[in-house]
C-alpha positions in Angstrom: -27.2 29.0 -16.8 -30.2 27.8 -14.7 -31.0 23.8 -14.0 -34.2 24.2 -16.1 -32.0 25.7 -18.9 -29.8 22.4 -19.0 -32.8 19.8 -18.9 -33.7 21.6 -22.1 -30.4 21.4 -24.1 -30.6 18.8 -26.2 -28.5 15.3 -25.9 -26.4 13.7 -28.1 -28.2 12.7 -31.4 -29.6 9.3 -31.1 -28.3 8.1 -34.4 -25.9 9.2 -37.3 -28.6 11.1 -39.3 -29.0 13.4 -36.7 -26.4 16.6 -36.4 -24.8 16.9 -33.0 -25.4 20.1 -31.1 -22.7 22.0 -30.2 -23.1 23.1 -26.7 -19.5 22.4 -24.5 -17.5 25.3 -24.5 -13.4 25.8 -23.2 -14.7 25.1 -19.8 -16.8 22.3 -20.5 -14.2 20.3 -22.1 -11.3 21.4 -19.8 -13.8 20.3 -16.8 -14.6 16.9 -18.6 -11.5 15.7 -19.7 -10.0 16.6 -16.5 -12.2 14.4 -15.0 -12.0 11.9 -17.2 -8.3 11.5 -16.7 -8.5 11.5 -12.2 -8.8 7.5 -12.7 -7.6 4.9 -10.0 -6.3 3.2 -13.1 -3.3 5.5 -13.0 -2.0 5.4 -9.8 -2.6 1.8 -9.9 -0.2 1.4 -13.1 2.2 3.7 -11.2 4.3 1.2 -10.3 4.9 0.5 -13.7 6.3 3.7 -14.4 9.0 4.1 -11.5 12.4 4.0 -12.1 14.0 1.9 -9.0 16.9 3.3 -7.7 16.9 6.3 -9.9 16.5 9.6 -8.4 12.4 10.5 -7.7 12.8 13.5 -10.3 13.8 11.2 -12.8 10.5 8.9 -12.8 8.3 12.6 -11.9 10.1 14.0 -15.2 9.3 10.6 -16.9 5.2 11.3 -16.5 5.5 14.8 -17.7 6.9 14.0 -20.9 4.7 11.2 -21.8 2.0 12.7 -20.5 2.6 16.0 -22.7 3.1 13.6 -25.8 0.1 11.6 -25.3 -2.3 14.6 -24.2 -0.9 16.5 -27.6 -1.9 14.0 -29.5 -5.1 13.8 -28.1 -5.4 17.3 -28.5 -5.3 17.6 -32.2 -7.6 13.8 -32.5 -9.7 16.0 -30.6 -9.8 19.2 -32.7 -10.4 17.1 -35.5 -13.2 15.9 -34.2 -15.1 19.0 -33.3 -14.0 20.7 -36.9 -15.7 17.8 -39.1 -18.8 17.2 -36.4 -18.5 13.5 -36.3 -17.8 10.8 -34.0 -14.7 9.1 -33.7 -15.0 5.8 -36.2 -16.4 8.2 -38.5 -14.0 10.6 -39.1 -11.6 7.6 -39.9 -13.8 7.1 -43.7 -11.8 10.5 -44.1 -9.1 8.5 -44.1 -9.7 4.7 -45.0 -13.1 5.2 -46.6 -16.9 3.8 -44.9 -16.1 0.0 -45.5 -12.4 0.0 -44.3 -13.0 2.3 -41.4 -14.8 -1.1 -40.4 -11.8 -2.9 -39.4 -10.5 0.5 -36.9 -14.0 0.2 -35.4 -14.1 -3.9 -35.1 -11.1 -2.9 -32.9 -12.4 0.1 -31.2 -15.4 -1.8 -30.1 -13.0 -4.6 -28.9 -11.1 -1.8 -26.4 -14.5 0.0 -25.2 -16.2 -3.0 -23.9 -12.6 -4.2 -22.0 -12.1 -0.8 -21.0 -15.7 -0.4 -19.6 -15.5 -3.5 -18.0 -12.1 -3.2 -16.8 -13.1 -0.1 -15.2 -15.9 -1.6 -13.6 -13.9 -4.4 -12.1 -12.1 -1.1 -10.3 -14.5 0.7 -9.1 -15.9 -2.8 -7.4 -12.7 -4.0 -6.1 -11.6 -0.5 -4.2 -15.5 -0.4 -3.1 -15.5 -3.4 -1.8 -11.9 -3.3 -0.1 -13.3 0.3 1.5 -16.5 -1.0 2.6 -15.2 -4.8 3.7 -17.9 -6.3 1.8 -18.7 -8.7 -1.1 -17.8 -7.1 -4.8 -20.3 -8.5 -6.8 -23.3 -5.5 -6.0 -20.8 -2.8 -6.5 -20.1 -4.4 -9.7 -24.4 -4.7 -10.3 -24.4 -0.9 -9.0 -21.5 0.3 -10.9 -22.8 -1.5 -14.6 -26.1 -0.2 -13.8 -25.3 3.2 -13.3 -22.5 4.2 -16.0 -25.6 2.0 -18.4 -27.7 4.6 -17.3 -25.1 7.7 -17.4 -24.1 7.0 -21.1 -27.8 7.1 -22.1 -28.0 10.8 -21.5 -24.5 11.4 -22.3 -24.7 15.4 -22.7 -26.1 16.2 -19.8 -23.4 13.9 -17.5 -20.4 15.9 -19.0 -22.2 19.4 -18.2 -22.5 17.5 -14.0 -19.3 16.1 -14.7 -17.5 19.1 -16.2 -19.2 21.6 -13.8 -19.3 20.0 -10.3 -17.6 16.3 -10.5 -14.6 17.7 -11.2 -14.0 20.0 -8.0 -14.8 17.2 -5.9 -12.5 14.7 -7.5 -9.7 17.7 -7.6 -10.5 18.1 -3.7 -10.0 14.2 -3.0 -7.2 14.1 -4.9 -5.7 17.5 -3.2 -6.0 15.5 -0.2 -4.1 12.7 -0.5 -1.4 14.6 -1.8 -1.0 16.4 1.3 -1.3 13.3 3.3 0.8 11.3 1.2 3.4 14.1 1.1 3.6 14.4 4.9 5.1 10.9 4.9 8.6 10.4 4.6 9.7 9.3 0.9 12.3 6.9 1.0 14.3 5.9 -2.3 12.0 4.1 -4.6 13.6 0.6 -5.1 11.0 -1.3 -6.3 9.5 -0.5 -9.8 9.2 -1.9 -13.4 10.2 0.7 -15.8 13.6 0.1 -17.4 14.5 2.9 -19.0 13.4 6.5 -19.0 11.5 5.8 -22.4 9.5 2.6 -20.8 8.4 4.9 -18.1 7.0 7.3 -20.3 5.4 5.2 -22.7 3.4 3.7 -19.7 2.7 7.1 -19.1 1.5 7.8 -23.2 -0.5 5.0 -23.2 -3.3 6.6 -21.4 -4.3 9.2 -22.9 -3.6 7.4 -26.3 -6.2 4.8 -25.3 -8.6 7.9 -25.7 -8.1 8.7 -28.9 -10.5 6.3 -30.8 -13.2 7.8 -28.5 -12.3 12.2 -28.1 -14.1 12.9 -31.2 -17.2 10.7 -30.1 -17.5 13.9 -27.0 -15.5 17.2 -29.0 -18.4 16.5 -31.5 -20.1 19.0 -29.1 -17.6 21.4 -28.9 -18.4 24.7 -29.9 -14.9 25.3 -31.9 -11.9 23.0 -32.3 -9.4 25.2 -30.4 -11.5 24.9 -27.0 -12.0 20.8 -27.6 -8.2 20.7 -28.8 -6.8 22.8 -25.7 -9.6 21.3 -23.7 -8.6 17.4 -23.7 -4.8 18.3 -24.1 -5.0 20.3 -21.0 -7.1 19.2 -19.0 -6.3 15.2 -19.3 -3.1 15.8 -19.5 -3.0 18.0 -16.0 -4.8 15.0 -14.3 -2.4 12.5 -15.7 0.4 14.6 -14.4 -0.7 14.7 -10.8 -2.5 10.9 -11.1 0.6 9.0 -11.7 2.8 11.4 -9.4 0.3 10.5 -6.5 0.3 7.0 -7.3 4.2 7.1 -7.3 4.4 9.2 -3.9 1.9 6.7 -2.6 4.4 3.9 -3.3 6.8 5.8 -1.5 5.6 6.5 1.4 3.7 3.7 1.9 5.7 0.9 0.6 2.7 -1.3 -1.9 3.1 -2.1 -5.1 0.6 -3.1 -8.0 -3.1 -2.9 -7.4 -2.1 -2.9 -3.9 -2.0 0.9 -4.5 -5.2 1.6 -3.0 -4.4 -0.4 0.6 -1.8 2.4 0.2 -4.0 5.4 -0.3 -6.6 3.6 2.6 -3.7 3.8 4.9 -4.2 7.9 4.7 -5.9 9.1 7.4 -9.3 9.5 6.3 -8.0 7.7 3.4 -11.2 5.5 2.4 -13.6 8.4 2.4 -11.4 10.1 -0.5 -11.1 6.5 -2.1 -15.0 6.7 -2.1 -15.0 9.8 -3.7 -12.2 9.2 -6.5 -14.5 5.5 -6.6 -17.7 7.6 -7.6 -15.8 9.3 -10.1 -14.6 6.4 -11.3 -18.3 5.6 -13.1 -17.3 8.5 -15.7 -14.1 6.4 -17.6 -16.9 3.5 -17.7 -19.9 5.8 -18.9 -17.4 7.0 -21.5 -16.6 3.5 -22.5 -19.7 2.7 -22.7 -21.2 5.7 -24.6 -18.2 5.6 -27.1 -19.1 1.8 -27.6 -22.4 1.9 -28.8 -21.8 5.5 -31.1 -18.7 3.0 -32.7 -21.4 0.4 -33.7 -23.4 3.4 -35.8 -20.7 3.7 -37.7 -21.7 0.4 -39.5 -25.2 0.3 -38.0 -25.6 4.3 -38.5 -29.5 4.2 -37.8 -30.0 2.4 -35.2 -30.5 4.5 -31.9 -27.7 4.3 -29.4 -29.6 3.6 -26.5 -30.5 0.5 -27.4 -27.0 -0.1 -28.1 -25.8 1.5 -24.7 -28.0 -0.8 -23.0 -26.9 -3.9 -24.7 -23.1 -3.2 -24.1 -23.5 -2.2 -20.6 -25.7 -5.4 -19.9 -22.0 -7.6 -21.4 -19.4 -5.2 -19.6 -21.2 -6.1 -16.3 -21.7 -9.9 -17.2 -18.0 -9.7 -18.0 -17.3 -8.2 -14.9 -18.8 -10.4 -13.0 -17.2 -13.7 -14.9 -14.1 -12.5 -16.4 -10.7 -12.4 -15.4 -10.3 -9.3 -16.3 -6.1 -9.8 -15.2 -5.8 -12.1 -17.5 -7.5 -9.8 -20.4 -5.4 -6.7 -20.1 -2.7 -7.5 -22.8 -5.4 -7.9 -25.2 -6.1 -4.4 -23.9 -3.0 -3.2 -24.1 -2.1 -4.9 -27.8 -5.0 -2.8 -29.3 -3.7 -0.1 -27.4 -0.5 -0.5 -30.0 -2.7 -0.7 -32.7 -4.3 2.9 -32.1 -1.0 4.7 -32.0 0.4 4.6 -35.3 -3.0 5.1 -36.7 -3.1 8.3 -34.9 0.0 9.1 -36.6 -1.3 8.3 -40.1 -4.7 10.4 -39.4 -3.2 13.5 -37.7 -0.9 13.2 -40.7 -3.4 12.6 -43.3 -6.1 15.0 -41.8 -3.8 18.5 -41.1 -2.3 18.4 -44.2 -6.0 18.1 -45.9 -7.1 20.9 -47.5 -10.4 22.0 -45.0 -13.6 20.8 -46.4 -11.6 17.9 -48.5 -12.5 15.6 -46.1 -15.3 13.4 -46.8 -16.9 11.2 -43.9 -20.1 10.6 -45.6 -21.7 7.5 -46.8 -20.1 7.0 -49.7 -16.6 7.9 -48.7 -14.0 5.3 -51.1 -11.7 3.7 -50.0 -8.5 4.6 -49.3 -6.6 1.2 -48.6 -2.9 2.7 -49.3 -3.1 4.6 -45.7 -3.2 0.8 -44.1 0.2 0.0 -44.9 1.6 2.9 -42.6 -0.7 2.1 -40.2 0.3 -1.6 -40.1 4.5 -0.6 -40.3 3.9 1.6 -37.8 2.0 -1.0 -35.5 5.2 -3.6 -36.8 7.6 -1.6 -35.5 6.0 -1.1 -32.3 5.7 -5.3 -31.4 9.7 -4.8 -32.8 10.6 -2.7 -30.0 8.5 -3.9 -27.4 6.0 -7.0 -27.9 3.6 -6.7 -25.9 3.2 -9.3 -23.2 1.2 -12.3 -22.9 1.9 -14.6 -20.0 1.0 -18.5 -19.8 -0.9 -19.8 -22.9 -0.9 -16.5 -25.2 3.0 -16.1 -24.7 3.0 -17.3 -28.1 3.0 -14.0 -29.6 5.4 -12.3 -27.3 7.9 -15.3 -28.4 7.2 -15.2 -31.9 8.2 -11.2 -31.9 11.3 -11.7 -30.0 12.4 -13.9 -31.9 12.1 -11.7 -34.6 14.2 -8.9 -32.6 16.6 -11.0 -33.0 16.8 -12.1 -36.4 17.3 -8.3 -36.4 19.8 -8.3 -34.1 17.2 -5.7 -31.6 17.8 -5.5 -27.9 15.3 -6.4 -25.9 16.1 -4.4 -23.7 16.2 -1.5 -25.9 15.0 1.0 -23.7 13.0 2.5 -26.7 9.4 4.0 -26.2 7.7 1.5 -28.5 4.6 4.1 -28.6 7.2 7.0 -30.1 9.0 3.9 -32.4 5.4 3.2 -34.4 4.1 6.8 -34.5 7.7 8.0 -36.1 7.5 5.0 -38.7 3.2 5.6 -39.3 4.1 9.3 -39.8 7.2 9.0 -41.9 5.5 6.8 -44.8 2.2 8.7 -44.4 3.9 11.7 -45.4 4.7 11.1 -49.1 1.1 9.1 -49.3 -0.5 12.5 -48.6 1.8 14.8 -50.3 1.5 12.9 -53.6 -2.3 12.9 -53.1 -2.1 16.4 -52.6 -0.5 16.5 -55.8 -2.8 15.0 -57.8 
């Protein structure tokens, strides 16, 4: 396909009215969501995934598992997405109805702006740490640019999908290699407990995209390419993401964000940091772009770019002023939210006869579907609250103490994420069958 072919293939629609063109084949979407998912974010978290003194297979074999369990259930989110045509918060009236699909999407738009500014706050600090220089412009630079990405959002996956990708895959080829000529000592150092706790660090990411794969499979020509395409090709790059961040660890001896002073101690280190730092603008664009199609769910006529615009103006304000640190378990407590109600909608959805579901305007609503969502999310918080330091430790007390009016371990060892989905699923299950029924 030539250049002047692509700058005439239409965008995404500019509001709900509009039907999405359907132009990103298998290639497309294994291109894009392989990009998507070569983040610094992951080899940052790393270190929340090893296992210290465990055996090095036992934390690799960690990230395969949860990444195969969160890149399968982003898979079918995503299939779904590109079978009904819709956008993310939308296809959720299938399941709750128009008006209660508002409170997922008061959430959703919650986690894109943090995410997009959290993001942001990356790409600036490894820039700045690269270059020696202040980290307010690249935070300017880095609002401006995924602003202006997400307002032609079709035509950045087909860059993204086509070329993006082969240069992040080369950085990140790399490092490996450099990283790998180092000498990996035993890993002592680490803050996974358990097996389970490693993996669940490892779920969490590409669970974080599921409020947003319909927003892009939309576009996909069939469901099986968007389905194989994110499970494949997010969960490939999570895979060798975390494993490098791990290795990194290793051979270099950092910890935390302190990651990237690892991967700049590789010869030639920065200039691959710069690269994976470029790519870094797509997770924000996405953010970005998924935040302002959320809004038409309620708003459905108003035209997205004004609403890109207006988020990316607040995620680079918030960059620039927020402690974004301090903000992450907010991130991370929504995170838990979005997991059982995967459960309940992949439940809900598959075992739907096809053309049953109704994601129109007038969708009713379905409020019996919140009570598996909110067990599920219950049950999560009961095996591992989430974590809120200094003055929001309030709510990790308040659901400890309720592990141990049920006599829970806190130190279960449990994946919280698998706890919530098998309670969403099991009480969704009867909900659907006995609609199916009637």
């Amino acid at each position: 396909m030539s250049m002047s072919s692509d700058v005439r293939t239409p965008d995404a629609p500019l509001t709900l009215d509009e039907a999405p063109p359907r132009t990103l084949g298998l290639a497309d979407s294994l291109g894009l969501w392989a990009n998507l998912g070569v983040s610094l974010l992951l080899p940052v978290a790393a270190v929340f995934v090893v296992l210290p003194g465990r055996p090095l297979g036992v934390t690799l074999a960690a990230i395969v598992v949860g990444a195969a369990i969160g890149s399968l259930l982003l898979g079918l989110v995503a299939a779904a997405g590109a079978r009904e045509q819709v956008p993310g918060m939308v296809l959720l009236r299938g399941l709750l109805g128009r008006r209660t699909s508002w409170l997922p999407t008061a959430f959703n738009l919650v986690q894109c702006i943090g995410w997009a500014t959290f993001e942001i706050v990356i790409i600036a600090e490894a820039a700045s740490r690269v270059l020696d220089a202040p980290r307010w412009p690249f935070v300017l630079a880095a609002g401006v640019l995924a602003t202006a990405m997400a307002i032609w959002p079709l035509a950045v996956v087909r860059v993204l999908a086509r070329y993006a990708v082969w240069v992040a895959l080369a950085a990140v080829a790399y490092l490996f290699v450099q990283v790998l000529a180092e000498p990996l000592p035993p890993l002592e150092g680490g803050g996974a407990t358990s097996f389970w706790t490693a993996a669940d660090v490892v779920i969490a990411l590409p669970v974080s995209w599921l409020p947003l794969a319909a927003d892009y499979t939309r576009h996909a020509r069939s469901a099986r390419s968007a389905g194989v395409g994110a499970g494949v090709g997010y969960g490939i790059a999570t895979v060798a993401m975390f494993t490098l961040g791990v290795l990194a660890l290793g051979a270099y001896g950092s910890a935390g964000f302190d990651v990237i002073d690892a991967l700049l101690a590789v010869p030639l280190g920065a200039l691959a940091v710069l690269v994976l730092v470029s790519v870094e603008l797509d997770e924000a664009f996405a953010n970005l772009y998924s935040t302002a199609v959320s809004a038409q769910n309620v708003v459905g006529r108003l035209d997205r770019r004004v609403l890109v615009v207006a988020v990316g103006g607040t995620a680079t304000t918030l960059a620039l002023s927020l402690d974004v640190a301090a903000y992450e378990p907010f991130l991370f407590l929504i995170g838990a939210v979005f997991v059982p109600l995967a459960g309940v909608l992949l439940v809900a959805y598959w075992l739907t006869p096809r053309g049953r579901w109704d994601t129109s305007d007038t969708a009713p609503a379905r409020p019996l579907h919140l009570l598996p969502w909110a067990a599920g999310f219950i049950a999560y918080q009961l095996t591992l609250p989430t974590y809120f330091p200094g003055p929001g430790s309030g709510w990790t007390a308040w659901w400890s103490a309720r592990q141990a009016d049920l006599g829970i371990d806190p130190g279960n060892g449990w994946s919280a994420s698998l706890v919530g989905l098998a309670v969403a699923v099991a009480l969704t299950l009867p909900i659907t069958l006995a609609g199916r029924r009637r």
